[in-house]
PyMOL Python script that loads the backbone (N, CA, C, O; Angstrom):
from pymol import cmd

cmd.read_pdbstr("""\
ATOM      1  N   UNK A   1      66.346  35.424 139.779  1.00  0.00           N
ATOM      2  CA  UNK A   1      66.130  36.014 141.080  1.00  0.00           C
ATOM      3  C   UNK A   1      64.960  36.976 140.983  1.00  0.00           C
ATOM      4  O   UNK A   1      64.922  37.686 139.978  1.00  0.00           O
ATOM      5  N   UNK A   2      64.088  37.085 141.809  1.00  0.00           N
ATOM      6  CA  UNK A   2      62.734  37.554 142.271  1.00  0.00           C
ATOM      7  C   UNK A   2      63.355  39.274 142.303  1.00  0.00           C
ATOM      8  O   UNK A   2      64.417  39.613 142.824  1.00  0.00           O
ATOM      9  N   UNK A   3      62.519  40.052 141.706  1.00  0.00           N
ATOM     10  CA  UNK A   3      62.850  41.662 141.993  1.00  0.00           C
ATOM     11  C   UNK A   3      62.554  41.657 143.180  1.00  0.00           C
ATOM     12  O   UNK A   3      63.584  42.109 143.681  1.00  0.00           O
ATOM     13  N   UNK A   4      61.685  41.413 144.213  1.00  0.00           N
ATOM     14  CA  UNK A   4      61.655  41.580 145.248  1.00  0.00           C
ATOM     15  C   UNK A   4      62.377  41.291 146.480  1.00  0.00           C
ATOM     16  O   UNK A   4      62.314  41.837 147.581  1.00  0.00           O
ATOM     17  N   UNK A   5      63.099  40.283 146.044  1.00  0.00           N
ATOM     18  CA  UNK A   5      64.437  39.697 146.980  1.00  0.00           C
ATOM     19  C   UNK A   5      65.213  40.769 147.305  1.00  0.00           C
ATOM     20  O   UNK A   5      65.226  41.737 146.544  1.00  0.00           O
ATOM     21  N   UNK A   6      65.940  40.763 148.424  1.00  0.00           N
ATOM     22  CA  UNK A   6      66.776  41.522 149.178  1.00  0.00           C
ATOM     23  C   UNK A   6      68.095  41.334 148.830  1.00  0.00           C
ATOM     24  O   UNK A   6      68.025  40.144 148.520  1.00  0.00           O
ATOM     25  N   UNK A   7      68.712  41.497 148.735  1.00  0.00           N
ATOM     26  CA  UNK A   7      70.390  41.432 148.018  1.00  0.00           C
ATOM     27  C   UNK A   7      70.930  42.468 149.579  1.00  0.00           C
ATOM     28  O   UNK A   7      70.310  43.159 150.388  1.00  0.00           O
ATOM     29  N   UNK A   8      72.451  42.071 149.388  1.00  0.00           N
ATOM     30  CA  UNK A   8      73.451  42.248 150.516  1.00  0.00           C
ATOM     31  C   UNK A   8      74.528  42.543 149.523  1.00  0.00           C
ATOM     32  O   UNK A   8      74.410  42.212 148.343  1.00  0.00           O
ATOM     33  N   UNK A   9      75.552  43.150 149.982  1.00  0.00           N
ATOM     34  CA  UNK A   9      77.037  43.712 149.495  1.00  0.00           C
ATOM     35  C   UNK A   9      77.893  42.964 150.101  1.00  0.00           C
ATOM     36  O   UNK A   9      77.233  42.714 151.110  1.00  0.00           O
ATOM     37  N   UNK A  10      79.196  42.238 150.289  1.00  0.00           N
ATOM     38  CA  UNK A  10      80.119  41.577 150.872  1.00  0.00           C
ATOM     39  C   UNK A  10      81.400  42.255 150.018  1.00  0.00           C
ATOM     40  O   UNK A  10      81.736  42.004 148.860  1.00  0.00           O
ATOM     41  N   UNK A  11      81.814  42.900 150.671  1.00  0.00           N
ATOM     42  CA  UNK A  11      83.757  42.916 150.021  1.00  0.00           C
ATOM     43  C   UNK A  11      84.530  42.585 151.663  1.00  0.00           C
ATOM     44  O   UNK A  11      84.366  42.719 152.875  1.00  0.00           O
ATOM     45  N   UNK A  12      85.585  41.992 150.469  1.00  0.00           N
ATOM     46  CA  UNK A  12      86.604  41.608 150.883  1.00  0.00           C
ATOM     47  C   UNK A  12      88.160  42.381 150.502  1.00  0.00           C
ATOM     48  O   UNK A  12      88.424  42.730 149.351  1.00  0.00           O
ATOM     49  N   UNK A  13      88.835  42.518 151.323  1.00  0.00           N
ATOM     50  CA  UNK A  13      90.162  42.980 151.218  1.00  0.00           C
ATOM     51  C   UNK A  13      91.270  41.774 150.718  1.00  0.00           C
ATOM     52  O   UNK A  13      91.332  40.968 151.646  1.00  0.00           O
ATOM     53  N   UNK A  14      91.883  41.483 149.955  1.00  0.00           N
ATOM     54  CA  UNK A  14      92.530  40.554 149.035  1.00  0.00           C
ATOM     55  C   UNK A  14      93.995  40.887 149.662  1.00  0.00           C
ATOM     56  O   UNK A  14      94.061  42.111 149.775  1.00  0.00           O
ATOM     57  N   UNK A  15      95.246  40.244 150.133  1.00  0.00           N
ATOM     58  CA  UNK A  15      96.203  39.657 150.092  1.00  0.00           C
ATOM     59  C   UNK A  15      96.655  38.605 149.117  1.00  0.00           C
ATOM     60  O   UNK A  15      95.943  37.700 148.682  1.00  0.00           O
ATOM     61  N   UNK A  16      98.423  38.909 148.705  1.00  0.00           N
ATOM     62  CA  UNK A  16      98.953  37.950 148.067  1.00  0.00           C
ATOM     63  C   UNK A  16      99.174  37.148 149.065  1.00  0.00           C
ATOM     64  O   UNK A  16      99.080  37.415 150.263  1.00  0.00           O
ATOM     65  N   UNK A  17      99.546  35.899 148.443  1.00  0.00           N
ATOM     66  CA  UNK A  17     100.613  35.045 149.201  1.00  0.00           C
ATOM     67  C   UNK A  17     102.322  35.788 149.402  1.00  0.00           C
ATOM     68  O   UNK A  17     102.906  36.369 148.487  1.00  0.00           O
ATOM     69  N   UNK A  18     102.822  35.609 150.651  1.00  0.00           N
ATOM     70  CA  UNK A  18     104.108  35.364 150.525  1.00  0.00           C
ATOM     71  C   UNK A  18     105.332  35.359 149.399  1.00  0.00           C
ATOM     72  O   UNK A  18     106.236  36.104 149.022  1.00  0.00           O
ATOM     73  N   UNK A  19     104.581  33.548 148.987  1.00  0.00           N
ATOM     74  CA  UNK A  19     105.714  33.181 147.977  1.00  0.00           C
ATOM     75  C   UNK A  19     105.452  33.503 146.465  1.00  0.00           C
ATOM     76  O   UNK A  19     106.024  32.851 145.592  1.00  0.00           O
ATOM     77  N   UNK A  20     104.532  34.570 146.152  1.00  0.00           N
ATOM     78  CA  UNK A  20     103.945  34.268 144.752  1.00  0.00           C
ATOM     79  C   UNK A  20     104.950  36.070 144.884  1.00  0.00           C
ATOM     80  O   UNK A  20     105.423  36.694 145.834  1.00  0.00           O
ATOM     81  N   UNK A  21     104.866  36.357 143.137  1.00  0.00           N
ATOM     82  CA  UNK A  21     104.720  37.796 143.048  1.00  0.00           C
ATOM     83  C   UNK A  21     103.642  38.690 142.975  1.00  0.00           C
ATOM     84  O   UNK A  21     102.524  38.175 142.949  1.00  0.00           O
ATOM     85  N   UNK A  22     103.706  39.680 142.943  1.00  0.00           N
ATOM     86  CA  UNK A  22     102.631  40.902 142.739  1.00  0.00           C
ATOM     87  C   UNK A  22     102.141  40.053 141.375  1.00  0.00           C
ATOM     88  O   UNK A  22     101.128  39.364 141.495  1.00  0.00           O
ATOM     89  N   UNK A  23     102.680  40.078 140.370  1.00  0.00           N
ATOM     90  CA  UNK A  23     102.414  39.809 139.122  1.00  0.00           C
ATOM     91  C   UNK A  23     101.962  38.766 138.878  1.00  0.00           C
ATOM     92  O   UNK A  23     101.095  38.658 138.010  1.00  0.00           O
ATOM     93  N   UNK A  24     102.340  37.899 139.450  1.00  0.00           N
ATOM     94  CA  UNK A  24     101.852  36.641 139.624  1.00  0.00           C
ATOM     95  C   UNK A  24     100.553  36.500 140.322  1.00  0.00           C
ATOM     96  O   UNK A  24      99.787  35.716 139.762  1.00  0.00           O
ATOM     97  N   UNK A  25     100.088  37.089 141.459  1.00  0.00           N
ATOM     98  CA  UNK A  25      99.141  37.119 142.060  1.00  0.00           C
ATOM     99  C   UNK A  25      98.162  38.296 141.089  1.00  0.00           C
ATOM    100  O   UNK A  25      96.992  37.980 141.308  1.00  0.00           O
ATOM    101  N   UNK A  26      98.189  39.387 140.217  1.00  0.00           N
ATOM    102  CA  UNK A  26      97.211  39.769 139.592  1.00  0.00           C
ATOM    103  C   UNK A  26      96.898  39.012 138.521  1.00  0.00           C
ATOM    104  O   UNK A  26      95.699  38.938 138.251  1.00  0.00           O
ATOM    105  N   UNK A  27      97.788  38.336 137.730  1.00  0.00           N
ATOM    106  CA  UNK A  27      97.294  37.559 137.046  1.00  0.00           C
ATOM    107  C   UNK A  27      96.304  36.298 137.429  1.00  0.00           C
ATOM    108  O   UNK A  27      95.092  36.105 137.339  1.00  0.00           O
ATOM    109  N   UNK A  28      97.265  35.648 137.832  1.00  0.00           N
ATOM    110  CA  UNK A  28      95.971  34.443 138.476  1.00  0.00           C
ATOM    111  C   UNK A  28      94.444  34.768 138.993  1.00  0.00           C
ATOM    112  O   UNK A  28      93.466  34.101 138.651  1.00  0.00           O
ATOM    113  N   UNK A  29      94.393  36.132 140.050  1.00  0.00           N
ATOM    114  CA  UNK A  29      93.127  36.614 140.227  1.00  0.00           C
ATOM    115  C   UNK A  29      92.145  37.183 139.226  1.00  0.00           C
ATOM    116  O   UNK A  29      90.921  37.056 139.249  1.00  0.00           O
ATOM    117  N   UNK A  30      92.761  37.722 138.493  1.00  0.00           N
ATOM    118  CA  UNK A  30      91.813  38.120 137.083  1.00  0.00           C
ATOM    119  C   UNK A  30      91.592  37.106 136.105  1.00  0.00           C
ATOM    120  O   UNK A  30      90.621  37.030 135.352  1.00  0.00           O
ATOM    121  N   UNK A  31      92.688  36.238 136.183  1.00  0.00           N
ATOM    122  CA  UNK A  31      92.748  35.481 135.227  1.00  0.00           C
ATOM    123  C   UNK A  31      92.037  34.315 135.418  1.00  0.00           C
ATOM    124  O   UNK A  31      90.904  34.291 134.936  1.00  0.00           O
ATOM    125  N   UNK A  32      92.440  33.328 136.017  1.00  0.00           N
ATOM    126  CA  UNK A  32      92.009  32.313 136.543  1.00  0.00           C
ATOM    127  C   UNK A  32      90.838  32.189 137.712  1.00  0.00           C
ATOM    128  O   UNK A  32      89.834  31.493 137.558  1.00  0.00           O
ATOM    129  N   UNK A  33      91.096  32.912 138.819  1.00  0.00           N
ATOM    130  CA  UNK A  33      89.962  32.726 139.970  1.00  0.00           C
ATOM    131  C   UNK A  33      88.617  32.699 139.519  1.00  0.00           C
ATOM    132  O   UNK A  33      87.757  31.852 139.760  1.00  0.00           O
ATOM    133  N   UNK A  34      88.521  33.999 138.655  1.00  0.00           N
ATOM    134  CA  UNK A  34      87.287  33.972 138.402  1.00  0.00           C
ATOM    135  C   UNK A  34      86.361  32.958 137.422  1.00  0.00           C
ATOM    136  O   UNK A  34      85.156  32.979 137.172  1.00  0.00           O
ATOM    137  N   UNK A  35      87.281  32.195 137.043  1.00  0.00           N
ATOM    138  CA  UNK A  35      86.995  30.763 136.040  1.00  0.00           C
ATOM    139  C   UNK A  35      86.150  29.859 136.981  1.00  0.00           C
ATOM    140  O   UNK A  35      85.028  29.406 136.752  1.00  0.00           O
ATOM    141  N   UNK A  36      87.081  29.657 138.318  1.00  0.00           N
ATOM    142  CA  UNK A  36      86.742  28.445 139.390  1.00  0.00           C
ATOM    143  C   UNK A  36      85.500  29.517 140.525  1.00  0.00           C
ATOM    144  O   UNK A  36      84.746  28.964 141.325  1.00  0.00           O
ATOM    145  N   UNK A  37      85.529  30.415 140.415  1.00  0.00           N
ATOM    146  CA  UNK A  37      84.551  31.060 141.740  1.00  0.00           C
ATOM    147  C   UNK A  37      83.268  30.946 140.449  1.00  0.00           C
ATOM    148  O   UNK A  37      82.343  30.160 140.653  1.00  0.00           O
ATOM    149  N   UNK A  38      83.281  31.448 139.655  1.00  0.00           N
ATOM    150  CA  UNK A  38      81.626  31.125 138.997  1.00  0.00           C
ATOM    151  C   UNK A  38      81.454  29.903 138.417  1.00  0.00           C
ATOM    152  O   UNK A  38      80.525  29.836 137.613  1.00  0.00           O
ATOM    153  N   UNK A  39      82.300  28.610 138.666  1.00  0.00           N
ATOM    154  CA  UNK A  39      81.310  27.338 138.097  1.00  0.00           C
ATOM    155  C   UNK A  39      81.173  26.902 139.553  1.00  0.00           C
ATOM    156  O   UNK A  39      81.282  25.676 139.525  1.00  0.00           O
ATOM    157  N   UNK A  40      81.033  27.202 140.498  1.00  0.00           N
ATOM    158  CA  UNK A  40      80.551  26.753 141.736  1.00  0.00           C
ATOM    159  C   UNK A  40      78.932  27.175 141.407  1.00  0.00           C
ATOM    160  O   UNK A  40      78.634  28.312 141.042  1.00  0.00           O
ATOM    161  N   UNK A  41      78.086  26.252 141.562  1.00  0.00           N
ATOM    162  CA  UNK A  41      76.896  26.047 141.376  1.00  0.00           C
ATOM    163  C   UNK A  41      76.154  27.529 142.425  1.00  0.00           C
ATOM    164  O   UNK A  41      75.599  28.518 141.947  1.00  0.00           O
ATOM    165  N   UNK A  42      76.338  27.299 143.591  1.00  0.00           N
ATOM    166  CA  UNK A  42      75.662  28.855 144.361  1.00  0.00           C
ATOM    167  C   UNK A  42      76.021  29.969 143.888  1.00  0.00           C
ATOM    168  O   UNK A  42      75.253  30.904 143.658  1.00  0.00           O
ATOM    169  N   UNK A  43      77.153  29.964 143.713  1.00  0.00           N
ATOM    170  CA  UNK A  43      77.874  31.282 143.180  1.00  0.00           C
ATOM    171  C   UNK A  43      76.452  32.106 141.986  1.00  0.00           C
ATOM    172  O   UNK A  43      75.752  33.107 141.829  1.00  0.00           O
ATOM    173  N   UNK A  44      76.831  30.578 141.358  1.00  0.00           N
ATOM    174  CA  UNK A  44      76.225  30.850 139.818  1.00  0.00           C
ATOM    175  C   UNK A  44      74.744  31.146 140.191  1.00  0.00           C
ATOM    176  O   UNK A  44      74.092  31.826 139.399  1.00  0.00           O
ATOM    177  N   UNK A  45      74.265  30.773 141.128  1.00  0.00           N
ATOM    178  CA  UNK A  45      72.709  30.965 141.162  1.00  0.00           C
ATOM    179  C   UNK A  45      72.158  32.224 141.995  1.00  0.00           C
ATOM    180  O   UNK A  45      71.008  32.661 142.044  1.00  0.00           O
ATOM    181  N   UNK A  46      73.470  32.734 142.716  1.00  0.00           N
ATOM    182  CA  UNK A  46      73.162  33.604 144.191  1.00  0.00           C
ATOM    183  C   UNK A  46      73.720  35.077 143.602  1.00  0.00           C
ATOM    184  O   UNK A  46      73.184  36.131 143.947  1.00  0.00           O
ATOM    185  N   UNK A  47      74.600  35.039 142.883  1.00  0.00           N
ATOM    186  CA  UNK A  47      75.743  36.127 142.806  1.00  0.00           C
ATOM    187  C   UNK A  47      75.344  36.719 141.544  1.00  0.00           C
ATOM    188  O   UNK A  47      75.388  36.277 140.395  1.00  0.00           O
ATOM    189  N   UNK A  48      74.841  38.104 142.147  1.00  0.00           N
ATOM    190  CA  UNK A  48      74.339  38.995 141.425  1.00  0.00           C
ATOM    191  C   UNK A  48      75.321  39.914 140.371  1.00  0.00           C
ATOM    192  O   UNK A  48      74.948  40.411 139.309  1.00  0.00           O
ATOM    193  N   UNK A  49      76.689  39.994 140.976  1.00  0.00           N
ATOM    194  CA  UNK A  49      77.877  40.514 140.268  1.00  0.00           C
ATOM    195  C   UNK A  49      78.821  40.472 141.393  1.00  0.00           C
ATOM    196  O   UNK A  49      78.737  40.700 142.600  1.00  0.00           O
ATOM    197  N   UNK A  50      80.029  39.992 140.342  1.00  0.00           N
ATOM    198  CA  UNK A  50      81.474  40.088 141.492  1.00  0.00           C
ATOM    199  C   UNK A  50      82.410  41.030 140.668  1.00  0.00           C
ATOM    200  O   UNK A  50      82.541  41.030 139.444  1.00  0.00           O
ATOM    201  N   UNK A  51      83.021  41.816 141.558  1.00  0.00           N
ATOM    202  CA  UNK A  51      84.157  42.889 141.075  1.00  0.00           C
ATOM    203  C   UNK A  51      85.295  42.827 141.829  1.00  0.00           C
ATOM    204  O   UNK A  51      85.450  42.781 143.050  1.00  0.00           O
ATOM    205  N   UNK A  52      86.397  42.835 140.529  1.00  0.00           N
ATOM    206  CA  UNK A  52      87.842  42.971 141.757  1.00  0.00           C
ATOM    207  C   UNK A  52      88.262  44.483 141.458  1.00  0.00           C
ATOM    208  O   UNK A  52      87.762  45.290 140.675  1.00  0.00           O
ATOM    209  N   UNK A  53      88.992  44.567 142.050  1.00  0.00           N
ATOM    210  CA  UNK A  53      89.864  45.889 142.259  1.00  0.00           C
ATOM    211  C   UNK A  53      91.222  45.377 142.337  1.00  0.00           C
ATOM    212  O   UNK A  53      91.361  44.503 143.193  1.00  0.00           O
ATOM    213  N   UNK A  54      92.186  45.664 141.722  1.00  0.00           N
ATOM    214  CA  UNK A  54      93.639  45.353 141.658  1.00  0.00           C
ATOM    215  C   UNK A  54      94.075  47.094 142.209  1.00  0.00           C
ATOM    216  O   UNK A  54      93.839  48.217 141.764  1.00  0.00           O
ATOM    217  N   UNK A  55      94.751  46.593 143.293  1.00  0.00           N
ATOM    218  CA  UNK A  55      95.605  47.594 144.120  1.00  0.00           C
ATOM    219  C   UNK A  55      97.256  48.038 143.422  1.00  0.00           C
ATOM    220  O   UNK A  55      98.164  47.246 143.674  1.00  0.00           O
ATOM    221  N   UNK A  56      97.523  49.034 142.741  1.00  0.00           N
ATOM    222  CA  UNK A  56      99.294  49.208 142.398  1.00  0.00           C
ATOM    223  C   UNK A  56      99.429  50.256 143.490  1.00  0.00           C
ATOM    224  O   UNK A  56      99.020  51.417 143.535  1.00  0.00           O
ATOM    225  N   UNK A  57     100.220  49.414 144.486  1.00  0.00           N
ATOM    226  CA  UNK A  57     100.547  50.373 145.464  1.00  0.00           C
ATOM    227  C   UNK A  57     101.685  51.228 145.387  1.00  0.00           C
ATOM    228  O   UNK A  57     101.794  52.330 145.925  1.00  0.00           O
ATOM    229  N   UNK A  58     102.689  50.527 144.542  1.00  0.00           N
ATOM    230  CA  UNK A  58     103.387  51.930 144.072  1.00  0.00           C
ATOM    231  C   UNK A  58     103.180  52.764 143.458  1.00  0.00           C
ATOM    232  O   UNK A  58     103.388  53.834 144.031  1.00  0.00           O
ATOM    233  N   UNK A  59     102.684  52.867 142.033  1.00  0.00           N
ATOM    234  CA  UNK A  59     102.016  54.090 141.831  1.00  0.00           C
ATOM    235  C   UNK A  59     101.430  55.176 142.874  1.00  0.00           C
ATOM    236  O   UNK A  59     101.650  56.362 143.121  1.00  0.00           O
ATOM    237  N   UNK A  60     100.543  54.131 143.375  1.00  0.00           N
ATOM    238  CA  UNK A  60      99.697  55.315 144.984  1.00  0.00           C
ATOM    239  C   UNK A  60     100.929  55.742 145.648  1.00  0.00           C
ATOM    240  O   UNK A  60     101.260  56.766 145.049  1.00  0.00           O
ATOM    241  N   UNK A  61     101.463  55.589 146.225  1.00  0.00           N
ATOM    242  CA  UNK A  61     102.610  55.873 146.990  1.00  0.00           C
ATOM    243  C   UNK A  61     103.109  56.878 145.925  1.00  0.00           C
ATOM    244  O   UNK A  61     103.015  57.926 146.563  1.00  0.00           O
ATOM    245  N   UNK A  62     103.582  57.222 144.703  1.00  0.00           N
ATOM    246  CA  UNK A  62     104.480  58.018 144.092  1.00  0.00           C
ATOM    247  C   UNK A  62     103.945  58.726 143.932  1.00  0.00           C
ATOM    248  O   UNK A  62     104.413  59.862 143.854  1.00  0.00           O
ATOM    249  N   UNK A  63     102.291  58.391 143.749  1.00  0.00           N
ATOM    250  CA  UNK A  63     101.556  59.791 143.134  1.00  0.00           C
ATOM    251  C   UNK A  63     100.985  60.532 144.187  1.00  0.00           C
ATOM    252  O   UNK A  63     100.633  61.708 144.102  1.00  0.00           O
ATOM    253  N   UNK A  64     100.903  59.811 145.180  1.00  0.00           N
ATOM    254  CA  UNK A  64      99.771  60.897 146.414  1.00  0.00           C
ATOM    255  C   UNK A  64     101.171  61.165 147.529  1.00  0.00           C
ATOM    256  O   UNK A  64     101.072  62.161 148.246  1.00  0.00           O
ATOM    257  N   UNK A  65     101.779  60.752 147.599  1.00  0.00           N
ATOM    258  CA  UNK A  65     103.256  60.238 148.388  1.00  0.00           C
ATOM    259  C   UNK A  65     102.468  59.797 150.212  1.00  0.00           C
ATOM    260  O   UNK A  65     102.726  60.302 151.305  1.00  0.00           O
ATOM    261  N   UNK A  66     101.386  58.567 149.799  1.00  0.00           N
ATOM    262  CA  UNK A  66     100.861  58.575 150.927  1.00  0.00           C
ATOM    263  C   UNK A  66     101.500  57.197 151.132  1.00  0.00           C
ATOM    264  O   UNK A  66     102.244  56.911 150.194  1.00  0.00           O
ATOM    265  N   UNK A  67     101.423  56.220 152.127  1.00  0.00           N
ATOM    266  CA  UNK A  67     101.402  54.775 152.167  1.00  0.00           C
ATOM    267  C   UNK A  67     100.196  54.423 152.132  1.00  0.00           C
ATOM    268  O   UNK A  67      99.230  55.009 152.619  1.00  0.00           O
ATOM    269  N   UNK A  68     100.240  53.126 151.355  1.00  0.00           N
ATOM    270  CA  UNK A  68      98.780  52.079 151.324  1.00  0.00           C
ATOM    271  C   UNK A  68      98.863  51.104 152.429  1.00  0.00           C
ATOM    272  O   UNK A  68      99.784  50.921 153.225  1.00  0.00           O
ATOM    273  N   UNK A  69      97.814  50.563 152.329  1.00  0.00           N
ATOM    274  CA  UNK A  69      97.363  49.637 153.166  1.00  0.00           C
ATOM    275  C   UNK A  69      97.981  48.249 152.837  1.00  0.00           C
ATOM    276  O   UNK A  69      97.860  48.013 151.635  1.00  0.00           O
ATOM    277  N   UNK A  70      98.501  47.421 153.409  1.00  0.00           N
ATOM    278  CA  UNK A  70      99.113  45.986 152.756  1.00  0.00           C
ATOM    279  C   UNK A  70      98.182  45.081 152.473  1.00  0.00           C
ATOM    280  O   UNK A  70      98.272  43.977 153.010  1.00  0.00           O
ATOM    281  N   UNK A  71      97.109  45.364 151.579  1.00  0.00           N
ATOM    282  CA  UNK A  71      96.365  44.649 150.774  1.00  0.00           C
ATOM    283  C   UNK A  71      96.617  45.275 149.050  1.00  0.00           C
ATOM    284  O   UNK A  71      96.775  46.381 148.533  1.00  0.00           O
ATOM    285  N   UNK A  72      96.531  43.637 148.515  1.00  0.00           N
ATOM    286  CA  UNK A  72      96.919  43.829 147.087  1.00  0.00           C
ATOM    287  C   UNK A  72      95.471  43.980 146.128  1.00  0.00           C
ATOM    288  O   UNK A  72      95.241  44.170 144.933  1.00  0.00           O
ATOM    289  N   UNK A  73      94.885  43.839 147.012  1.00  0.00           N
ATOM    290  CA  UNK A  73      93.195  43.860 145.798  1.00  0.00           C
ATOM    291  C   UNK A  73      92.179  43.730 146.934  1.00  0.00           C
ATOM    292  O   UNK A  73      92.413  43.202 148.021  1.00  0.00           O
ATOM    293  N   UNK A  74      90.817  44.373 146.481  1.00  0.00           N
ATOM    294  CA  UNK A  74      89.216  44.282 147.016  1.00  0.00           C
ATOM    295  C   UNK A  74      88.667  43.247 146.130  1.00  0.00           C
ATOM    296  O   UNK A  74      89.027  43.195 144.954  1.00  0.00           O
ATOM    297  N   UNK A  75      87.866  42.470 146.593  1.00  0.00           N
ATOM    298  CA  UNK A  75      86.878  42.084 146.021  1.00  0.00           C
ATOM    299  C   UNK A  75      85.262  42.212 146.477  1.00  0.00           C
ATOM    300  O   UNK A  75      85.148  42.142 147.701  1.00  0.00           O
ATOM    301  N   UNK A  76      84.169  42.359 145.862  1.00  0.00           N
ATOM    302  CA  UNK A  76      83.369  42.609 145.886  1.00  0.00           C
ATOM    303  C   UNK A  76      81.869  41.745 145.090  1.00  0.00           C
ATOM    304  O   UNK A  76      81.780  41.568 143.875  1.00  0.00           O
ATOM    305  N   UNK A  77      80.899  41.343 146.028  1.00  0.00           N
ATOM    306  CA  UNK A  77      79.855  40.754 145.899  1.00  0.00           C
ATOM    307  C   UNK A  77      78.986  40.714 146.503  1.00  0.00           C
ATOM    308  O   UNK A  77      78.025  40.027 146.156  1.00  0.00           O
TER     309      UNK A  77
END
""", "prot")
cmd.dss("prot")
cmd.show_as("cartoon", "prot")
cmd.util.cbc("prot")
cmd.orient("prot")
């Protein structure tokens, strides 16, 4: 990519599924997603860096005694 090119930011707010667990759903996203999102050919040629954020909303909740938002993770690109 050209230093002079313009680059953009995109995040996204991440939901589990339903039927999966918390645990189940951080694993697979750290684990796996990111296997299948960078052999996609654009990805690989466009995407300057991707970052997740894994949300423990209980902790937040115990430690700030605030409520979170019902998203389980950010992602970012």
């Amino acid at each position: 990519m050209s230093t002079t090119e313009k680059l953009i930011k995109i995040s996204f707010l991440i939901r589990k599924r339903d039927d999966i667990t918390t645990e189940e759903f951080h694993r697979y996203w750290s684990e796996e997603h990111p296997k299948a999102w960078l052999s996609v050919a654009i990805v690989k040629a466009k995407i300057v860096k991707y970052s997740q954020f894994h949300f423990n909303n209980s902790l937040i909740d115990a430690s700030m005694g605030l409520s979170m938002t019902p998203y389980d993770g950010a992602a970012s690109l």
